[in-house]
C-alpha positions in Angstrom: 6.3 3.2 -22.0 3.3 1.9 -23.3 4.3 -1.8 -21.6 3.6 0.6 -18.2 0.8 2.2 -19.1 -1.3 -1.5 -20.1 -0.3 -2.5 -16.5 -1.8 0.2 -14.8 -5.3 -0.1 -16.8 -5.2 -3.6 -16.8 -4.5 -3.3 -12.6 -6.9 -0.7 -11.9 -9.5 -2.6 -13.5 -8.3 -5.4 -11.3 -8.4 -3.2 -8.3 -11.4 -1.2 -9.0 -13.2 -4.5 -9.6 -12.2 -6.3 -6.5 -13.5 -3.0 -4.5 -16.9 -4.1 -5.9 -16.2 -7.4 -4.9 -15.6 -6.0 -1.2 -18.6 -3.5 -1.5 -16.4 -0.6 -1.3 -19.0 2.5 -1.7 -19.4 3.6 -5.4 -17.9 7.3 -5.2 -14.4 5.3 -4.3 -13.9 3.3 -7.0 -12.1 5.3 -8.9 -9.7 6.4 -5.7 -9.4 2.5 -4.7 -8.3 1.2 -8.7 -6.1 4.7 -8.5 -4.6 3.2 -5.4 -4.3 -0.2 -6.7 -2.6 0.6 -9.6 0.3 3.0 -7.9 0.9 -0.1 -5.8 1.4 -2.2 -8.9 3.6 0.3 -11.1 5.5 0.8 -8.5 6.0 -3.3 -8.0 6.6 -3.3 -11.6 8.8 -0.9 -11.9 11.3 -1.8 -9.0 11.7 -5.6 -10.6 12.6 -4.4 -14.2 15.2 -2.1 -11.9 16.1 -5.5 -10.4 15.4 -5.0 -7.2 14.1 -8.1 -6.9 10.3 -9.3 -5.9 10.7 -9.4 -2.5 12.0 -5.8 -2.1 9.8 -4.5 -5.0 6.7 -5.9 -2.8 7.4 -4.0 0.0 8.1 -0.7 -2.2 5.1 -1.8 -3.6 3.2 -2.1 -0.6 4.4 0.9 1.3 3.3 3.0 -1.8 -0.1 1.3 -1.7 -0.6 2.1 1.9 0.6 5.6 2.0 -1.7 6.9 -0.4 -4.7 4.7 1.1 -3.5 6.9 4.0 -3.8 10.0 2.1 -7.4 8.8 0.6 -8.5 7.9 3.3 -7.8 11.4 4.9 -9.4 13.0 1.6 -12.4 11.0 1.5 -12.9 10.1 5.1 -13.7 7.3 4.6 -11.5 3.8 6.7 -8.2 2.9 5.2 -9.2 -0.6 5.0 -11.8 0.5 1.6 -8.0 1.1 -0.4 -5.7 -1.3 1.2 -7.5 -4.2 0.8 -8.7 -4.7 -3.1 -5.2 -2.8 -3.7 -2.9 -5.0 -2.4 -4.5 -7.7 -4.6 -2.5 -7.4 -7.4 0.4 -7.8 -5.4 -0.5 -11.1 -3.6 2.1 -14.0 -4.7 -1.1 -16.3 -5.3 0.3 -17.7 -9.1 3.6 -18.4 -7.3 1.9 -19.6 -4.1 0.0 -22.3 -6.4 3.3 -22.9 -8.7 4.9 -23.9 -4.8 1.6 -26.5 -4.5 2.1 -28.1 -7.4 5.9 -28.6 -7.2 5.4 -30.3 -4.1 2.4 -32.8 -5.5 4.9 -33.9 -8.3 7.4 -34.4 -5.6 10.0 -31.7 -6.6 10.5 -30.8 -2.9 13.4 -28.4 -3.6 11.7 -26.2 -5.8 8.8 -26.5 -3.6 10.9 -25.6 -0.4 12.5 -22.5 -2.7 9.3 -21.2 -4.0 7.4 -21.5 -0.6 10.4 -19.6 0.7 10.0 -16.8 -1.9 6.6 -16.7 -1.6 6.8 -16.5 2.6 9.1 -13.5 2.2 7.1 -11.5 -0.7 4.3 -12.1 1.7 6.4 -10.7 4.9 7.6 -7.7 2.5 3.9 -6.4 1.8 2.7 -6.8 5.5 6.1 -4.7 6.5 5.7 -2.8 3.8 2.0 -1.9 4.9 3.3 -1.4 8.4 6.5 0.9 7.9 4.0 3.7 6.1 1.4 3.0 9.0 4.3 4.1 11.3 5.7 6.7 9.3 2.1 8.1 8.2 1.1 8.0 12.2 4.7 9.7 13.3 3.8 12.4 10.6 0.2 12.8 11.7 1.7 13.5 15.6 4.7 15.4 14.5 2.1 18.4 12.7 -0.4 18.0 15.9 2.4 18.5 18.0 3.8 21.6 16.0 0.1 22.8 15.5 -0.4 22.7 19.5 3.0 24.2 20.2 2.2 27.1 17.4 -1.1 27.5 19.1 -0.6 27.6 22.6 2.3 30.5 21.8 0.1 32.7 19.9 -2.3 32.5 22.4 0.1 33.3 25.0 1.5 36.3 23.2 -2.4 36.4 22.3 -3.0 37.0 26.3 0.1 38.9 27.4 -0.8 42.0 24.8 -4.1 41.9 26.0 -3.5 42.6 29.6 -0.7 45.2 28.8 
């Protein structure tokens, strides 16, 4: 438990600092590391399930992007203020260079597997940021629609008991 809770304070630091980095307004901080770190728990805790990286990035990453949704919605501010310094801690950058440096040394297999892994972590988080911009859009249209429907029909019955 406590392994968990150092990873989200050490990656909401990480996230909350990078939204300085990015000039993310001062009242969001908080939200944005908030955001951050949910992305990264939830990363962490999907590869100590063995799910594997590539399918814990997504989780990951679709976590992270709802709840920038939802943040965004609170604050009203653009979703782009918590997506962007919180998918940071997910980024595959350590393995990205671990892939460089296996090819430089002329280990081409290992540098062909790990470019490969980090291609597909990579595709994971921008799917994963894309299935909760579908799903959080379908939502958002699916309670308009309902709101309209509900509207128009009290209004109607609204009407009709008003000319009666």
């Amino acid at each position: 438990m406590g392994y968990y809770v150092l990873q989200f304070i050490v990656s909401f630091l990480a996230t909350m600092l990078f939204s300085i980095i990015f000039n993310a307004p001062r009242r969001l901080l908080l939200a944005c590391g908030f955001v951050g770190a949910m992305g990264w728990i939830i990363f962490k805790l999907t590869v100590d399930l063995d799910f594997g990286k590539v399918m814990a990035s997504f989780l990951g990453s679709f976590i992270l992007a709802i709840m920038s949704h939802v943040m965004s919605r609170r604050y009203k501010r653009p979703v782009i203020i918590f997506i962007v310094p919180g998918i940071i801690p997910l980024v595959p950058g350590g393995l990205a260079y671990e892939a460089t440096r296996y090819l430089v040394s002329n280990q081409y297999t290992l540098a062909t597997n790990t470019f490969l892994e980090v291609t597909l972590i990579s595709g994971a988080i921008a799917f994963g940021i894309l299935c909760a911009e579908i799903i959080y859009h379908l939502n958002t249209r699916i309670k308009q629609h309902y709101g309209r429907m509900n509207g128009k029909t009290y209004k109607k019955s609204y009407n009709m008991n008003n000319r009666a």
